[in-house]
N, C-alpha and C positions, 0 to 999 in steps of 0.2 A: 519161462514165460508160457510155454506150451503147457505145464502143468496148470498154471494158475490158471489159463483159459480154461482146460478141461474142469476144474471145480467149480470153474464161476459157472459153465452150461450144466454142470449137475447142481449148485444150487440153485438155479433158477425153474431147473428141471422138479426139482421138491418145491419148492415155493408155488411154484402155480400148481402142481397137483394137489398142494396143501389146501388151495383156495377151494380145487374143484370139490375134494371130500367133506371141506368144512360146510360149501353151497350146498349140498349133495345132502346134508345129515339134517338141517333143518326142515327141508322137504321129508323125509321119510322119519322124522318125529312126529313132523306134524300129521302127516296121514296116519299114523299109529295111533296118535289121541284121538283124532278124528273117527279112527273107527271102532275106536271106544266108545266114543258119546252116543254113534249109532248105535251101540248093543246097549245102550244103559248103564253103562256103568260110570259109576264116581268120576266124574272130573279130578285133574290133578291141581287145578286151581280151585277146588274143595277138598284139598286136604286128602284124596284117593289118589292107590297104589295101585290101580289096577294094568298102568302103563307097563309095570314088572313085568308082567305075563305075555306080553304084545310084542310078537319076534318084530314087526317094524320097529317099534321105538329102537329094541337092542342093535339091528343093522345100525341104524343112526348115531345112537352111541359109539357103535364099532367104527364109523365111520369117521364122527368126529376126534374121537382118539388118533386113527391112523395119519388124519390132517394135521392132527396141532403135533404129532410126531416126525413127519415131515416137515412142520415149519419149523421146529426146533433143530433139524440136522441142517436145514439149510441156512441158518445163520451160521455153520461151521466152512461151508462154501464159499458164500456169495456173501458180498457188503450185504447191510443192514441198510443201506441207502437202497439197494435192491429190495430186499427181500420183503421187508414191510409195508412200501406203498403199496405193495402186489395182493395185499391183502384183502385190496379192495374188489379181486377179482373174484371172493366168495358172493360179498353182495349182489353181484352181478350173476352168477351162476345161481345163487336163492331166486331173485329174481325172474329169471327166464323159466326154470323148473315147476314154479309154482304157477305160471300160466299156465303149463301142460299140465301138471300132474291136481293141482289146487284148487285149477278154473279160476284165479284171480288174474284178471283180467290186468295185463300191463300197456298202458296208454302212450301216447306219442312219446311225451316227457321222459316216461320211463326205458323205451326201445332207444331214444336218443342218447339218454344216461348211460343206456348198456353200449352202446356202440362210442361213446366218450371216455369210458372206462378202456376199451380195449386198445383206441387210439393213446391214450395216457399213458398202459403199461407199455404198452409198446414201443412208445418212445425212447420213456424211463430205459427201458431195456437196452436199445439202442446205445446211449449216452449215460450208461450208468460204469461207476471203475471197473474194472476188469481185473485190477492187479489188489494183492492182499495182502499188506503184510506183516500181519499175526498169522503166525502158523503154530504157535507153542504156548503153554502159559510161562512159558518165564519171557518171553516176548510179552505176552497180555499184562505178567508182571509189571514191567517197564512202561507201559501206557498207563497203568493204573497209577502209578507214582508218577506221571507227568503233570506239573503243579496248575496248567489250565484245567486239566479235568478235576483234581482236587478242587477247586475253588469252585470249578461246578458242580459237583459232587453236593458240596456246602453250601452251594444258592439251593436246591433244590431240597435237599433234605429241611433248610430254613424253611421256605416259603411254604413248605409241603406241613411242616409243621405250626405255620402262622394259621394256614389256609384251617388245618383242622382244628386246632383248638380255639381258634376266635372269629373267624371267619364265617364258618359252616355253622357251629351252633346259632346264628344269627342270621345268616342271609340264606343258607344251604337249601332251605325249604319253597324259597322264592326266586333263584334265579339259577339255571339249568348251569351255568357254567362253573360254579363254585366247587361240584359234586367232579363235572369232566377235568378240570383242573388239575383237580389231584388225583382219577388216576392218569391224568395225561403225562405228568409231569416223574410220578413216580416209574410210571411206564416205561418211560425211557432210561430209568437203571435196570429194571428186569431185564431189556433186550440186551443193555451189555451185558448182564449174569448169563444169560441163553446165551448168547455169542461167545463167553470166555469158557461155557461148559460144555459147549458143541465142540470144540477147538480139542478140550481136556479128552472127551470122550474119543474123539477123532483120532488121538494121540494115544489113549489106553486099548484103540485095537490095533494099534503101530506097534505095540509093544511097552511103549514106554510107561514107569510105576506112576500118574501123578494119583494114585489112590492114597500116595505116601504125601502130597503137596499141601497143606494150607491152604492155597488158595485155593482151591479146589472144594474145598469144605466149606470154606467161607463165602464162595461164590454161590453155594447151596443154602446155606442161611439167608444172604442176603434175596435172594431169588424168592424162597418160601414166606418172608415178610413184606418183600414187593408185592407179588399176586394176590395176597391176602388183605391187603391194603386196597390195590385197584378193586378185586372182588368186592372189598365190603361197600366201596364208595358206587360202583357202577354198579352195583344191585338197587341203592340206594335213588341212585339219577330215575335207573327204570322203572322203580313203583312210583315215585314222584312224578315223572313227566312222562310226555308221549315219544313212541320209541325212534317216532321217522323225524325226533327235534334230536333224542340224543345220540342216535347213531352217528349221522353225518360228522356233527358237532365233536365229539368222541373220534372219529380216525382223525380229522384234519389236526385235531390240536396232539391227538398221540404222537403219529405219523409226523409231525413238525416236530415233536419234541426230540422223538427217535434219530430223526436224521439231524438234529444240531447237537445231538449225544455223542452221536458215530461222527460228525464232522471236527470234533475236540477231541475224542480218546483215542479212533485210527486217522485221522487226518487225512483221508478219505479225498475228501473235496482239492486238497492242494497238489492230487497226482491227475485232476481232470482240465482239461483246456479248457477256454471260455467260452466256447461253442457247445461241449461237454458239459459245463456247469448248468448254462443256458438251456440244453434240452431236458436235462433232468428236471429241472424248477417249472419247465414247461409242461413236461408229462404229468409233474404232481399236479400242475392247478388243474390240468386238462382233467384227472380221474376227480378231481375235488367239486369240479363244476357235473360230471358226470353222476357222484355220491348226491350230490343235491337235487339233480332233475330224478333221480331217482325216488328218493322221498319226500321229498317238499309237494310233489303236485300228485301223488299213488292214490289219493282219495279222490280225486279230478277225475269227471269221466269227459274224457278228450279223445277221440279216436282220429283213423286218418278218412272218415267221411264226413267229418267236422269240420276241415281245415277248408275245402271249397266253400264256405257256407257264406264268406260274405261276396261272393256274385249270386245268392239267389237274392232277388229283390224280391224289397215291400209292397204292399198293398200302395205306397204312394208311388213308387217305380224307385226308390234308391234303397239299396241294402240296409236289413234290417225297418225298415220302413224311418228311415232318417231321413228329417229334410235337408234340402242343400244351403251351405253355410251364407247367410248376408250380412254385409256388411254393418258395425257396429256405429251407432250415430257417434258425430263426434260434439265436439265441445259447443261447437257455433251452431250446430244444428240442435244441440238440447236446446240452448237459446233462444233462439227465433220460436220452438216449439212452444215453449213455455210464454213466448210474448202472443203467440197468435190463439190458443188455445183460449182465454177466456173471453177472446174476441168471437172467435166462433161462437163457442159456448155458451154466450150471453145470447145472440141473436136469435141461435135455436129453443133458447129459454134451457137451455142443459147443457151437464157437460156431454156434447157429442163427439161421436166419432171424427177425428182428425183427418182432414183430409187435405193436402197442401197443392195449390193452384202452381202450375208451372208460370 
């Protein structure tokens, strides 16, 4: 038990640094393009390499390798019910950094986003299992031949394959979630491939040969045609649509898929109490509502000297210069209006101004 605690605090310990480097790389891309365009040179959305040269971009690169290397060992630590919603604590470090470093300005929505994000993982963390047990691949073996993952294994590869070939050529171009679908859905066989090759590697600095196992090879094939799959479809999402509709949209459906992948092949979910179940599902919605104020409103210029604004009053004395509400005529009073109105009306020789005698 003492072991498995200490790998769950070292995966979790990789997974959030994973966030910070992967936060970390998109900032120091972007000012490396950035201070490209300042010298004049070629844009790399024209087609110019000039970013080659620009030791920011390569820290960035360095950086995002080192994260998505860390995310990769820590799925050999910590559940996948862990490690993954955690992911969303890059968005939140991109976010924050690029106020400082960017000058883009992050608005109430967004500072609320980022402080709902660390309430969420926080939780998660809290209430997420603690105990693991795949520690081998002939263990990983025997979940793999467990016949509910097989049958999902087969919903997924189905659907993944409806979606592509009849789906997407027809709807893919018109509604953002046909493109998220499939990698969300494939998504969640990659992370078992990561998790059953974290485990292999884990094992081949232990000593042990699985460089002689099958599955081990096979977890590598399959892994190389997942990413490539996700890659081609969410390249595809992002030139299509705008990126603050497909991000959010993309973890909530990956991130859902991933942990009812891990809740069928480690059964994960039936070693946590209901209180346990309950805060983990709680932490997800909590980063889920936090991934959305994050983007949904980033084009909103909202700050916190905006938020007193409706006590300044109008020109008529009520906020925003609104009148105060009165009451709507009712049915008996349209009536009598309408019987006295051309009575007036006639007298004055017009139709005048209504005026009702008490």
């Amino acid at each position: 038990m003492e072991v498995n605690r200490v790998d769950f605090y070292i995966g979790l310990s990789l997974a959030v640094s994973s966030s910070a480097f992967i936060g970390a790389s998109f900032i120091l891309k972007k000012k490396g393009l950035l201070r490209l365009a300042g010298k004049g040179s070629m844009r790399a959305g024209q087609g110019g390499y000039a970013y080659l040269k620009e030791w920011l971009w390569w820290a960035g690169l360095i950086s995002m390798g080192t994260g998505e290397a860390a995310n990769f060992a820590a799925y050999a630590f910590a559940p996948a019910t862990l490690v993954t919603p955690l992911g969303a604590l890059s968005v939140l470090v991109s976010a924050v950094l690029s106020s400082y470093f960017l000058n883009e300005r992050l608005n109430v929505h967004g500072k609320i986003g980022c402080l709902l994000c660390v309430l969420g993982s926080t939780v998660m963390v809290i209430h997420a299992p603690q105990e693991e047990e795949v520690a081998s691949l002939s263990a990983m073996a025997e979940k793999l031949r467990d016949p509910g993952f097989i049958v999902f294994a087969v919903c997924v590869v189905g659907s993944s394959l409806v979606l592509i070939f009849a789906v997407a050529p027809r709807f893919g171009q018109k509604n953002v979630l046909v493109y998220i679908l499939i990698c969300s859905v494939i998504g969640s066989l990659s992370v078992s491939c990561v998790k059953g090759l974290g485990i292999g590697i884990k094992e081949l600095f232990a000593g042990t040969a699985v460089l002689k196992e099958p599955l081990f090879w096979s977890l590598v094939l399959c892994l190389a045609v997942c990413i490539s799959v996700q890659l081609n479809y969410l390249n595809k999402a992002l030139d299509i649509f705008n990126t603050s509709l497909v991000t959010p949209i993309y973890y909530v459906f990956f991130t859902t898929s991933v942990m009812a992948c891990s809740a069928i092949l480690f059964k994960e979910w039936l070693r946590m109490t209901i209180d346990g179940a309950v805060g983990t599902i709680s932490g997800f919605l909590t980063i889920i509502l936090g991934i959305f104020l994050l983007h949904a409103f980033k084009d909103i210029t909202f700050s916190c000297d905006s938020l007193p604004l409706y006590l300044r009053k109008g020109p008529e004395g009520f906020p925003w210069g609104h009148r105060p509400y009165v009451a709507l005529p009712s049915h008996e009073t349209q009536a009598e209006d309408d019987n006295q109105l051309p009575r007036e009306g006639s007298s004055k020789g017009g139709w005048g101004t209504h005026q009702r005698t008490p």
